[in-house]
C-alpha positions as CSV (number, residue, x, y, z in Angstrom):
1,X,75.6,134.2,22.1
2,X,78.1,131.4,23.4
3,X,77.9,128.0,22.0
4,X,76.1,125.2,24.3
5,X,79.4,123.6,25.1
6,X,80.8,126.3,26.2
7,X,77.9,127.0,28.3
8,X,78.0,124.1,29.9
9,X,81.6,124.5,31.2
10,X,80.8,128.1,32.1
11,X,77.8,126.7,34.3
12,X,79.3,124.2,36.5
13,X,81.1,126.3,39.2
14,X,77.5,127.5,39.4
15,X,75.3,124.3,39.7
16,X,77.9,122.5,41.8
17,X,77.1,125.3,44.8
18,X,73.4,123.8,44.4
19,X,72.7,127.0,45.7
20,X,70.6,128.7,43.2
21,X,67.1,130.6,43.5
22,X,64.6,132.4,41.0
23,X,62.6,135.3,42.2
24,X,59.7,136.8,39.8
25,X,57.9,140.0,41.5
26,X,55.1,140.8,39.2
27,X,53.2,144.5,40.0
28,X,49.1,145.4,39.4
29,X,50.7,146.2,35.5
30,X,51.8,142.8,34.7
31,X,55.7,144.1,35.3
32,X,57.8,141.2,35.9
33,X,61.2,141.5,37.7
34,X,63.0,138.0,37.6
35,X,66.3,137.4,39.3
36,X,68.2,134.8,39.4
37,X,70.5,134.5,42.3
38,X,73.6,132.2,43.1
39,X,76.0,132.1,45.9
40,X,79.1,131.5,44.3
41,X,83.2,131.9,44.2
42,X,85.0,134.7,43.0
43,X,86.7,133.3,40.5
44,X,83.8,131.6,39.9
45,X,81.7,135.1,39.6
46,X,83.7,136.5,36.9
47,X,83.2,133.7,35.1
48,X,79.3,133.8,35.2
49,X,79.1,137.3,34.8
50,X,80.4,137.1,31.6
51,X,78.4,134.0,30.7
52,X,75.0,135.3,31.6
53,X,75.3,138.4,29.8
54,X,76.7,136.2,26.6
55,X,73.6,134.1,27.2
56,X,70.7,135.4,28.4
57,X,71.3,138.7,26.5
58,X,72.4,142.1,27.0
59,X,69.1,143.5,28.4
60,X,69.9,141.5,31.7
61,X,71.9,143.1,34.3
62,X,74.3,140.9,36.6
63,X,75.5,142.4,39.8
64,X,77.9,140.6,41.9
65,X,77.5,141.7,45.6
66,X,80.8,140.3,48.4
67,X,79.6,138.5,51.5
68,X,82.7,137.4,53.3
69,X,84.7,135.1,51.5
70,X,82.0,133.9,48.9
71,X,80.1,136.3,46.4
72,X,76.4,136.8,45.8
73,X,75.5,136.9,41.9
74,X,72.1,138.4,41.2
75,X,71.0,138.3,37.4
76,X,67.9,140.7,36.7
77,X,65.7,141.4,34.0
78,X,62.3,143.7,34.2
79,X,60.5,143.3,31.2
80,X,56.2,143.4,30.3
81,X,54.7,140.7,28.9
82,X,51.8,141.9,26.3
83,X,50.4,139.3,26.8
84,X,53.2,136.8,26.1
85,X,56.8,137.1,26.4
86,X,60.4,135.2,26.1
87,X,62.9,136.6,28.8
88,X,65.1,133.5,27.9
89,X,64.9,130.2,26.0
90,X,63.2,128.2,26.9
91,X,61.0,130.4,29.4
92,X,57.6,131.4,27.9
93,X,55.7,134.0,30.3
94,X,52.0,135.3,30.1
95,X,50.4,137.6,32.1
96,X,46.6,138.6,32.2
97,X,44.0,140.9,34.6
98,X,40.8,140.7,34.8
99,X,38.8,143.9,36.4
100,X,35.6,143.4,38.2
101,X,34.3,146.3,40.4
102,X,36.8,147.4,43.0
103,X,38.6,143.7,42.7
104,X,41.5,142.6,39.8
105,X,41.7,139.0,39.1
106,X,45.5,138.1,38.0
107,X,46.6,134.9,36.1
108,X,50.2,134.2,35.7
109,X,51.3,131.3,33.7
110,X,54.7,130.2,32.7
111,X,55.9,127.6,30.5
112,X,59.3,125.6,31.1
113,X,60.7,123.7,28.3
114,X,63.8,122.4,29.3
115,X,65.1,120.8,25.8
116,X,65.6,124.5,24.6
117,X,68.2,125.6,27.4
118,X,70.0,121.6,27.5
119,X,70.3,120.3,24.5
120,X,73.5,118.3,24.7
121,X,73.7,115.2,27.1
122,X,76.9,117.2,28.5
123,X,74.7,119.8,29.7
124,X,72.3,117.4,30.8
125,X,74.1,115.8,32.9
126,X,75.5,119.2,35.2
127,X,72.0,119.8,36.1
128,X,70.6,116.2,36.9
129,X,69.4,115.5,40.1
130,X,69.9,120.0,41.0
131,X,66.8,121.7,42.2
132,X,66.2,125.3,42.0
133,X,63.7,127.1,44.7
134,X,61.2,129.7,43.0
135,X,59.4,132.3,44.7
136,X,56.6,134.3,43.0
137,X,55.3,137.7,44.2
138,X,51.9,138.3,42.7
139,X,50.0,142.1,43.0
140,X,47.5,140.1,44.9
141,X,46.9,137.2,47.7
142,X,47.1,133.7,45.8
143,X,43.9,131.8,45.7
144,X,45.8,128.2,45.9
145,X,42.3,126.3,44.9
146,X,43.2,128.1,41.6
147,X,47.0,127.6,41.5
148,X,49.5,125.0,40.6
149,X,51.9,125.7,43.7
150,X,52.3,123.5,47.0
151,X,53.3,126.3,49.2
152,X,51.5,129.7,49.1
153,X,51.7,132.8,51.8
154,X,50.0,135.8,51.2
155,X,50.9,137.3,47.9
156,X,54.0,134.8,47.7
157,X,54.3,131.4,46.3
158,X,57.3,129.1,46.8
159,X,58.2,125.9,44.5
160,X,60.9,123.5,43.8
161,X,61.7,123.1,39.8
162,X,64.0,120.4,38.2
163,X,65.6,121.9,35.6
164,X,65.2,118.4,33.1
165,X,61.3,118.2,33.7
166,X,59.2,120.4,31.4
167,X,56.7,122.4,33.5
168,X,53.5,124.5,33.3
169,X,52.7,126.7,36.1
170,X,49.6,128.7,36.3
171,X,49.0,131.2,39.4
172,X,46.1,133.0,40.4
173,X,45.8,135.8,42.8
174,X,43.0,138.5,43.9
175,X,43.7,142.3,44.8
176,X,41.7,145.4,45.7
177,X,42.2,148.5,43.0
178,X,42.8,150.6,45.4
179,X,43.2,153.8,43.0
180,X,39.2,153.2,42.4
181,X,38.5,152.2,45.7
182,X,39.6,156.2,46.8
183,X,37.9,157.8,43.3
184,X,34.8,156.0,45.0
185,X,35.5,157.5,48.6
186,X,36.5,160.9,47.1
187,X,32.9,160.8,44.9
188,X,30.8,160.5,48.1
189,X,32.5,163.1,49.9
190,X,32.2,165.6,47.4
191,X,28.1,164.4,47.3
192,X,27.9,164.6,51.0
193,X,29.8,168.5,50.9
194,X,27.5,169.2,48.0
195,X,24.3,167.8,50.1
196,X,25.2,169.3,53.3
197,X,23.5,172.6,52.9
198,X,19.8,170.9,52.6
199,X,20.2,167.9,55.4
200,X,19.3,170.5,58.2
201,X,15.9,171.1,55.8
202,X,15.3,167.5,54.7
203,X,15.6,166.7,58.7
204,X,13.3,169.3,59.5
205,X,10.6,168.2,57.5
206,X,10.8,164.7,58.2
207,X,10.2,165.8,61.9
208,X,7.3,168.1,61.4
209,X,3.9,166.0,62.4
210,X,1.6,165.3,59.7
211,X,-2.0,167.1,59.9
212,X,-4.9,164.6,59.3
213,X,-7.8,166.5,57.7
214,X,-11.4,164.6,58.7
C-alpha cells in the first residue's frame, strides 16, 4: 500500500477534473458491484491506475476506456457482504433481506468515515469543497419514507457526498421473489391438471335438482 503523501500527490490530477462518480449495483443476493469512475488525462490515467491498485488493493480492477482526447477510468470491485464488509478504508457496508411471502424487504446501509482515507491536512485540503455524485441500484423499488436519500427513481437513488463530512446512509427498497412467485403458479397448475378429470362430475352434480321427500 502507498504511503498517504504519496497518495495525495497521486490523487490530484484526479480531483482537480471534479468529475468523479460512485455507482453501487446491489442484486436480490446482497452482491455489490461499486465503481468508481473519473474522466481523466492520459497521463493522468496511468498515474491512477497504478495508484488505485496500490490503494484500494489488488482485488479491484481498473480499466481505462479512450473517449476522444480524454480517458474514462472505471475502478470495480464485486464483493458480498455477510453481513458486514470493508471494500476500502474508510467504507463500511451492510447488507440485510428480509422475506415475507412473495415480497423481500432490503436494507442497505453504509458507513463513511472520512478521517480513515484523509488523514493529513495535505490530503485534506485536495478534496475540500469536491463533491462526488452516488447512484445506488437496489434489487427492489426504494421506499424513500424509509431511506436517507433526496432523489429516488425506481430502483435507483442518486446523492451528492462531500468527501470531509462523515456520513451514514441507510436505503430501503421492496421487490417481488419472483422464483416463488412462479413455484406458486406452477403448484396450481399442476392441482388444476390433476383436478381436471373430476370438474365435468363435480359440475354435474351440482346441476342435478334436489328431490324433496314430504
Amino acid at each position: 500500500m502507498i504511503r498517504k503523501a504519496s497518495l495525495a500527490l497521486l490523487l490530484l490530477p484526479l480531483l482537480l477534473t471534479g468529475c468523479v462518480e460512485v455507482e453501487l449495483k446491489v442484486n436480490s443476493r446482497g452482491k455489490i458491484t461499486q465503481t468508481f469512475t473519473a474522466v481523466v488525462s492520459q497521463r493522468a490515467a496511468d498515474v491512477l491506475k497504478a495508484a488505485a491498485q496500490n490503494y484500494l488493493g489488488r482485488n479491484w480492477q481498473t480499466i481505462v476506456e479512450r473517449k476522444g482526447e480524454m480517458n474514462i477510468l472505471k475502478t470495480r470491485l464485486t464483493y458480498k457482504p455477510q453481513p458486514k464488509a470493508n471494500p476500502m478504508p474508510g467504507l463500511t457496508v451492510d447488507f440485510r433481506r428480509r422475506n415475507r411471502w412473495f415480497k423481500a424487504t432490503y436494507e442497505l446501509r453504509i458507513q463513511y468515515k472520512p478521517n480513515e482515507i484523509f488523514q493529513t491536512k495535505d490530503e485534506q485540503f485536495l478534496v475540500a469543497e469536491r463533491k462526488l455524485t452516488a447512484r445506488i441500484y437496489m434489487p427492489g423499488r426504494i421506499i424513500p419514507e424509509q431511506s436517507d436519500v433526496t432523489f429516488v427513481e425506481g430502483n435507483m437513488a442518486e446523492l451528492t457526498l462531500d468527501p470531509l463530512s462523515k456520513a451514514e446512509i441507510r436505503i430501503v427498497s421492496v421487490g417481488m421473489i419472483w422464483w416463488l412467485v412462479g413455484l406458486a403458479v406452477l403448484f396450481l397448475a399442476l392441482l388444476v391438471w390433476a383436478i381436471s378429470p373430476y370438474i365435468p362430475r363435480l359440475i354435474e352434480r351440482l346441476r342435478r335438482p334436489s328431490v324433496k321427500v314430504v
